[in-house]
N, C-alpha and C positions, 0 to 999 in steps of 0.2 A: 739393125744397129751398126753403125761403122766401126771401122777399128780404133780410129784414136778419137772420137767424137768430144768436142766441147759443149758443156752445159750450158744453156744460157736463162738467164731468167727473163720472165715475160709478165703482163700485168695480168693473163690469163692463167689459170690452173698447169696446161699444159707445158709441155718444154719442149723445146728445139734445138736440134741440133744440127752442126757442120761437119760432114762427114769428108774428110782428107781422101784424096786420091791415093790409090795404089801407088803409086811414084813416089808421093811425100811418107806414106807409109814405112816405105824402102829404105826412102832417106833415113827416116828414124831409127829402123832396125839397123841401118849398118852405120848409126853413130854419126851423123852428118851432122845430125840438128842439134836439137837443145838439151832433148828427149833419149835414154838413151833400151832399145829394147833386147831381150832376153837373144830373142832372134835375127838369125845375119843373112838370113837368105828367103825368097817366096814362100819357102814352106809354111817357115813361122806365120807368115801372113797368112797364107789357104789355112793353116789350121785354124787359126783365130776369126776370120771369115763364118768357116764353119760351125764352130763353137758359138757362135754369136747368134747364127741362124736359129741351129738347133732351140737356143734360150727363149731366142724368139717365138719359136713357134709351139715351146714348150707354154711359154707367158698365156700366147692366145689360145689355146688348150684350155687350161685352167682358167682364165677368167673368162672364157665362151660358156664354160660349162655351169659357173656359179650365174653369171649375165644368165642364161637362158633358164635355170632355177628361179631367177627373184622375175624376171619375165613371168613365170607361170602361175609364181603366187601372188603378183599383184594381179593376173587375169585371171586367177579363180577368186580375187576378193572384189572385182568387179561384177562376176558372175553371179556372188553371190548379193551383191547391191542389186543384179536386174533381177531375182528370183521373187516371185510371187511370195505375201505374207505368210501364205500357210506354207510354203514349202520353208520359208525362214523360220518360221515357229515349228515347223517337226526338226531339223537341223539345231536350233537353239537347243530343242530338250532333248537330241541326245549329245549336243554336248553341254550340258546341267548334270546329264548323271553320268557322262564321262569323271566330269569334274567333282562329283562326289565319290564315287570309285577312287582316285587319285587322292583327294583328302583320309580316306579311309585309311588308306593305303600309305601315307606320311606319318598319317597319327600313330601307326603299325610301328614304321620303324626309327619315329623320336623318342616310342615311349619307352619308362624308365622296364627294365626288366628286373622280376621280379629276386629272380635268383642269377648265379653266375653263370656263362657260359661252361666253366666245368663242373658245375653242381649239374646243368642242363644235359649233358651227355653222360654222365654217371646216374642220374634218374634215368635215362633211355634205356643204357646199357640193362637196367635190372628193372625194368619197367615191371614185368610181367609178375615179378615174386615180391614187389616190394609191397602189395595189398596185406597177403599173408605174412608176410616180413615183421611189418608195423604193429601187427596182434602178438606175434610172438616176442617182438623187441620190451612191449608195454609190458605184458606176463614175468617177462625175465626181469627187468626193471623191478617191478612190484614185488617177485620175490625175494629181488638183492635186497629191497628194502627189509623185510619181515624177517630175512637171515640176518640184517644189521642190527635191526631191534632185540634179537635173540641172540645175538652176539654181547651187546651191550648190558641186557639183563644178565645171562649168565656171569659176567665181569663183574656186574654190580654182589651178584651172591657169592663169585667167589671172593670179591675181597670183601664180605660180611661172612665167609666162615672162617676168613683166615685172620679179619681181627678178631671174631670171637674165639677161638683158638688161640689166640696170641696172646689175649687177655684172661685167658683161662691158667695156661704157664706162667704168665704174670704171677697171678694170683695165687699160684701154685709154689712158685718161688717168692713169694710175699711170705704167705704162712709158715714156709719151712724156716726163714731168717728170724718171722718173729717167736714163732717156738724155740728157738736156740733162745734168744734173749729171754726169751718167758721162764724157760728153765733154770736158768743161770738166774731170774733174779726170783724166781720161788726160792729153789734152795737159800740161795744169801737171807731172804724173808727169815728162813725156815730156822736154818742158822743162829740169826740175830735172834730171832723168837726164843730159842734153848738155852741161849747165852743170858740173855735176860730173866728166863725163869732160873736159871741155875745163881744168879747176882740178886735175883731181887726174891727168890722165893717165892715168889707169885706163881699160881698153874697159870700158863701161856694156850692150855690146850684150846678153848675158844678159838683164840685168831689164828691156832694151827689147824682148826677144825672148816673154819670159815675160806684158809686159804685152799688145803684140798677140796673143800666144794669148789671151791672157782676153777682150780685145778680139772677138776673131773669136768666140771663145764665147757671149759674150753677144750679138755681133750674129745671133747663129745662133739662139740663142733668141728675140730681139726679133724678128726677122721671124718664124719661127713663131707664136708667141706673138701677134703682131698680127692674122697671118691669123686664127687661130683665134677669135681676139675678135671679127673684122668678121664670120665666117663664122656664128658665132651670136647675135651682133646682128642680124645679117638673117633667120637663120634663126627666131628669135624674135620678130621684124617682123613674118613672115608667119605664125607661130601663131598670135600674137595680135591679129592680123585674122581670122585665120578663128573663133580663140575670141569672138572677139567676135558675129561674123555669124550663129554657132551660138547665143551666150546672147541676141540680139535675138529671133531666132526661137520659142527658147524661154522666150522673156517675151511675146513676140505669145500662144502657147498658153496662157500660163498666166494671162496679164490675158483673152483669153477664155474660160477657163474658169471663172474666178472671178467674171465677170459672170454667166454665166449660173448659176454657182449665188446669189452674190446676189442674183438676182432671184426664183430658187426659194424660198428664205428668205425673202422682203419677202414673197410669195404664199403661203405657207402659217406663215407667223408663225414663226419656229422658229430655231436657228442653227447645225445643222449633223443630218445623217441620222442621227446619234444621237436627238437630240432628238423629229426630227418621228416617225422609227419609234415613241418611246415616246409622244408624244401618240396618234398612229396605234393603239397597240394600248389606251392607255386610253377612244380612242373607242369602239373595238369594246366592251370590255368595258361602257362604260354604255349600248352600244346593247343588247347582250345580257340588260343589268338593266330599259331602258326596254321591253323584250320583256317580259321576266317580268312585270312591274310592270304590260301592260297582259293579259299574260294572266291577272296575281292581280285586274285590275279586274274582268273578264269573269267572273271563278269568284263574288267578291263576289257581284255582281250578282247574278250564278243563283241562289247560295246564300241570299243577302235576299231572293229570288224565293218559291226554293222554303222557306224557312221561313213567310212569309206565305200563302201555298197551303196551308199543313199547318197556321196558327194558323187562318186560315179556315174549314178542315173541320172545325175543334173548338168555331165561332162566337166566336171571339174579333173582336169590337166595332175596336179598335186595331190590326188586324192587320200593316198595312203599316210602324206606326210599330215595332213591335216589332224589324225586321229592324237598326236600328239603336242598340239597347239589348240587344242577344244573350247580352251577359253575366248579366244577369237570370235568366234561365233556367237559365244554367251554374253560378254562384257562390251558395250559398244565403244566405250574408252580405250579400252584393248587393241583394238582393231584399228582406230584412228592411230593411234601409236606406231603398230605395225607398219600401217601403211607409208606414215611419214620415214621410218625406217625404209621398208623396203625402195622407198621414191628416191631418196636419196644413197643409196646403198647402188641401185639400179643407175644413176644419173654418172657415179665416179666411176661404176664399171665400164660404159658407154666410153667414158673419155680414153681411158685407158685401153682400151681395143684399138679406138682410132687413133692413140697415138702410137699402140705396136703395131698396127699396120704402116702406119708411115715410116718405121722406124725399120720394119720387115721390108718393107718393099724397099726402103733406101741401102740396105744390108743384100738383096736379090740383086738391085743395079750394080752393085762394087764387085761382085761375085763375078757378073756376068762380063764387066770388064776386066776382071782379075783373068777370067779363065781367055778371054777373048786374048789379054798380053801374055797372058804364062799359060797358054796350054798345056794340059795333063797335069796341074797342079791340085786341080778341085775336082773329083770324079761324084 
């Protein structure tokens, strides 16, 4: 490639260039011309010389290497045009179950997973104890329950002794008000009764006789009637002491019980043996998948193994790259494809060689007169 080279356009692909003599170079560099360059003296020039080379041959490096690539995969897809039908049909089938290995192996990792990746490393972590885990979680569970239930009933009997106690005092201070009024209006009865026999002469004792029986009756029920009230105020006293002593107890069990499953839950992420059983079995299950998954890696592997052993024995040039284009072999539409690719992939590399060659060898002649005018400039 020259130093100051003009591009030109052409009705062919390729391009040409005019490559400026070291003199007119010079000119440039030291601001003569129109052009004006970084550099004022040969150096500038041998370096950029240089620099050009190198690019040069950097260029045809790299596209020698990919050129002589699609060289060897269109001659092993030729190779495999002149191979006898059976040896096409053993090559077909293994690449068919190449290509199912690889399906396998997609369906692996588009599918939806079951659980999260850190539900998935927190089942790992406690793999081993979470069998026995999940019987003792469901136990504790079931007993939180049956200490709720027993919480609840004792609740329900204490507040049924403490309203029958409540209604007992009630009742208690019922009968004492209405005895205060009862006595107060006997006497007054009793009273008016005497005042009348004494005004009207009349004996009053009948309806004095009749009042103290009612008198005696009610007092006959007021003292029963009392006892009975203090008799289950006290006896309701001591229920609901001991229902009480009984639901303290049974909230000691049930606030330990509930810590310790809270704490279960905080350590394996979850919120109740519902839950973690079914993280638990979707672990299994993607363990089961990350099984398959590494034994559909292992079958791959063999199977790109042994199809490159079998393209080998036929001299196929490419052989190893092949194990990962399998469908080629399998799909004849595939392969047409391919090949129009690589033909034309192959045809611009072609051009591009032979035009860094010309462009190489015309950047070698400027060198060789650079060094021939400025010796010791270009070592």
């Amino acid at each position: 490639m020259g130093l100051f080279g003009k591009k030109k356009k052409k009705k062919t692909e390729e391009s040409d260039y005019r490559w400026m003599t070291v003199d007119e170079a010079l000119i440039l560099s030291d601001g003569k011309g129109k052009g004006k360059s970084s550099g004022s003296d040969p150096r500038t020039v041998s370096q950029s010389l240089k620099e050009q080379l190198q690019n040069a041959q950097r260029i045809e490096k790299d596209t020698s290497f990919e050129y002589n690539a699609i060289t060897k995969h269109i001659s092993d897809l030729q190779r495999f045009d002149a191979l006898p039908d059976v040896a096409k049909a053993k090559i077909k089938d293994l690449a068919a179950l190449l290509l199912s290995y690889e399906k396998q192996r997609q369906d692996y990792l588009e599918g939806n997973r079951l659980i999260s990746s850190e539900n998935y490393k927190n089942m790992e972590l406690y793999a081993e104890e979470l069998p026995e885990k999940l019987k003792a979680m469901e136990e504790q569970e079931r007993y939180l329950m049956l200490v709720k239930n027993d919480m609840r009933q004792l609740e329900g009997e204490k507040g049924a002794i403490v309203y029958e106690k409540e209604e007992s005092a009630k009742k208690k201070s019922f009968l004492l008000k209405f005895t205060k009024i009862s006595v107060f209006a006997v006497l007054t009865v009793c009273i008016l009764l005497v005042v009348l026999s004494f005004y009207t002469g009349k004996s009053m004792l009948l309806p004095i006789m009749v009042t103290v029986a009612i008198v005696s009756i009610y007092a006959a029920y007021f003292t029963v009637t009392m006892k009975e009230c203090d008799k289950t105020v006290m006896r309701n006293e001591l229920l609901q002491k001991r229902c009480v002593e009984l639901l303290n107890k049974v909230k000691i069990k049930y606030v330990n019980t509930m810590n310790t499953l809270e704490y279960t839950y905080e350590k394996y992420k979850c919120n109740s043996h519902q839950e973690l059983a079914y993280l638990w079995q979707g672990y299994l299950k993607e363990k089961e998948e990350e099984k398959k998954y590494l034994r559909n890696t292992e079958l791959l592997s063999a199977g790109r193994e042994n199809l490159t052993e079998t393209l080998e024995d036929y001299g196929f040039e490419m052989a190893e790259a092949w194990g990962h284009q399998a469908e080629v072999f399998y799909d004849g539409k595939v392969m047409r494809e391919l090949k129009d690719v690589l033909n034309e992939r192959h045809r611009k590399l072609k051009a591009q060689l032979d035009l860094n060659a010309k462009q190489k060898a015309s950047i070698e002649a400027e060198i060789e007169a650079f060094s021939a005018k400025y010796p010791g400039y270009i070592h």
